[in-house]
N, C-alpha and C positions, 0 to 999 in steps of 0.2 A: 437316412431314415429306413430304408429296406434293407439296407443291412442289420439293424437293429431289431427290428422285426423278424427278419431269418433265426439271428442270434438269440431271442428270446423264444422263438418255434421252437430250435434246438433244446433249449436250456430246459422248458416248459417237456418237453417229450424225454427230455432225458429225466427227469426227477419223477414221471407220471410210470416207467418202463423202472427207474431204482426202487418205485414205492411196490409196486405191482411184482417184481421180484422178491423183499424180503417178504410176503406175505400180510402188509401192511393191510388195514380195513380200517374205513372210518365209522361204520358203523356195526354194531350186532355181531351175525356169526357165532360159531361153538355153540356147543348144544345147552338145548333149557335146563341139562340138568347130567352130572357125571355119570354116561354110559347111555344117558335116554337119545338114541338116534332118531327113533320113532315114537309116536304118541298120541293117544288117543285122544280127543275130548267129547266128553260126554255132553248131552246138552244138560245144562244147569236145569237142577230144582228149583222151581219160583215158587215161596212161601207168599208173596207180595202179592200184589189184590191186580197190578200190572201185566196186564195179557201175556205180553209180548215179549216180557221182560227178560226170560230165561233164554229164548231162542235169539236175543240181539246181546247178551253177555257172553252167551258161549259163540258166535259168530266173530265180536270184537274179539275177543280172547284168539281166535285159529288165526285172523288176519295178523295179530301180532305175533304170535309166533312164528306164522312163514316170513312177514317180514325183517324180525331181528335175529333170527335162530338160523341152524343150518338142522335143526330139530323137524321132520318129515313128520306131517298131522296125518293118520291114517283112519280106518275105521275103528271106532271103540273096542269092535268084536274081532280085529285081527291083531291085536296086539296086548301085552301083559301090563304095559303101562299106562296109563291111562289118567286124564284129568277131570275130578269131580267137584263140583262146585253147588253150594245151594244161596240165593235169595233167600237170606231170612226177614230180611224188611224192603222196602220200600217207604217211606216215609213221610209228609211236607210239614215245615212248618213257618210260619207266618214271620215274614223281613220286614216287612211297612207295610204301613196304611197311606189312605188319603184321607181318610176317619173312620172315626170308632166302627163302621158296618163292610167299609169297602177295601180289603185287602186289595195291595198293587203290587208286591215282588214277595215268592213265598218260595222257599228253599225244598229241597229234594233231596234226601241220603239213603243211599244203599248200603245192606250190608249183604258182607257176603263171606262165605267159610268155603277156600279151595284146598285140595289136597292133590296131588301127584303120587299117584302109588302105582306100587311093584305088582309081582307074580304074589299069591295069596294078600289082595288088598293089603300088602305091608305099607305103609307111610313111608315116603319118600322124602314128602316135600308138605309142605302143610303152614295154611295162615286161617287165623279165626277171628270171627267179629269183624272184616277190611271194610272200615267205612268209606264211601265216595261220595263229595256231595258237589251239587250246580244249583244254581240260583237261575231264577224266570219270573219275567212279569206277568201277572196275570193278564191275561185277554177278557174284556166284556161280556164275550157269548162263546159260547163251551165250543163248538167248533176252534176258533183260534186257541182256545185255553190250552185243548185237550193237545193240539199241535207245538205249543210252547211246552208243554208238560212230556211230552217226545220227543223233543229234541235236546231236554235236559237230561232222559235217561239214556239219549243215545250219547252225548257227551259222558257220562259217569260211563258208560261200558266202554268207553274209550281210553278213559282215564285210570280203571280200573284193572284193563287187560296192559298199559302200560306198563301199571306199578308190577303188577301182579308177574308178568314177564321180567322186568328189573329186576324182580328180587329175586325170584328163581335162579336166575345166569349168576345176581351177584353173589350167591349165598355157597357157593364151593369155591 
């Protein structure tokens, strides 16, 4: 049995030292975009009546980039490339009742227009209209409402900076 074990330590360390050699990655890496090393992002324009909204899109948006990219997130203002994004909605509308007065689950979509651009605001990279939506139950009393209704745009800015990173890397 310890021999077994040895043998599979081996085997297990040789394939982890073969994969790590050819430059194998199981996730992410190469840059968001052909030649963008560096990049700015800007914080999002919030058209949406949600406070908070622009400064927790453009924050999910930077986390995903350092973690799927090899793309360095710098200051807006020391770099030519740069990502701009605006909130144009915000939106909820009603999934069920328990009757006719008292909504229980009411949906949440964001929209949002990003772009990636060069030296003279050229267009690099560019999505318009990106809808993201989450569903939440309403809560009783605005206190919980308002918490279940944060935690549905903290999920879309997650989901959003997802896609939004996806398609970037997939699209060259």
């Amino acid at each position: 049995m310890i021999h077994n074990m040895k043998k599979s330590i081996w085997i297990l360390t040789g394939l982890v030292l073969l994969l790590s050699g050819c430059g194998y990655r199981l996730e992410g890496g190469g840059n968001l975009h052909p030649g963008v090393t560096r990049v700015g992002v800007e914080v999002f324009e919030n058209k949406s009546g949600q406070t908070r909204a622009g400064i927790e899109f453009t924050n999910e948006l930077i986390r995903e980039i350092q973690e799927k990219t090899d793309t360095e997130v710098v200051d807006p203002a020391s770099t030519t490339r740069r990502i701009k994004g605006v909130i144009k909605a915000i939106t909820f509308s009603t999934l069920s009742r328990s009757s006719t007065e008292t909504v229980t689950e009411r949906k949440v979509q964001a929209v949002v227009d990003v772009q990636l651009v060069g030296a003279d605001n050229k267009v690099l990279w560019a999505v318009d209209n990106f809808a993201v939506s989450e569903s939440y139950f309403v809560a009783p009393d605005k206190i919980n409402d308002d918490a279940n209704i944060n935690k549905a745009i903290t999920i879309i800015a997650e989901r959003m900076a997802d896609r939004i990173v996806s398609q970037m890397t997939a699209n060259f």
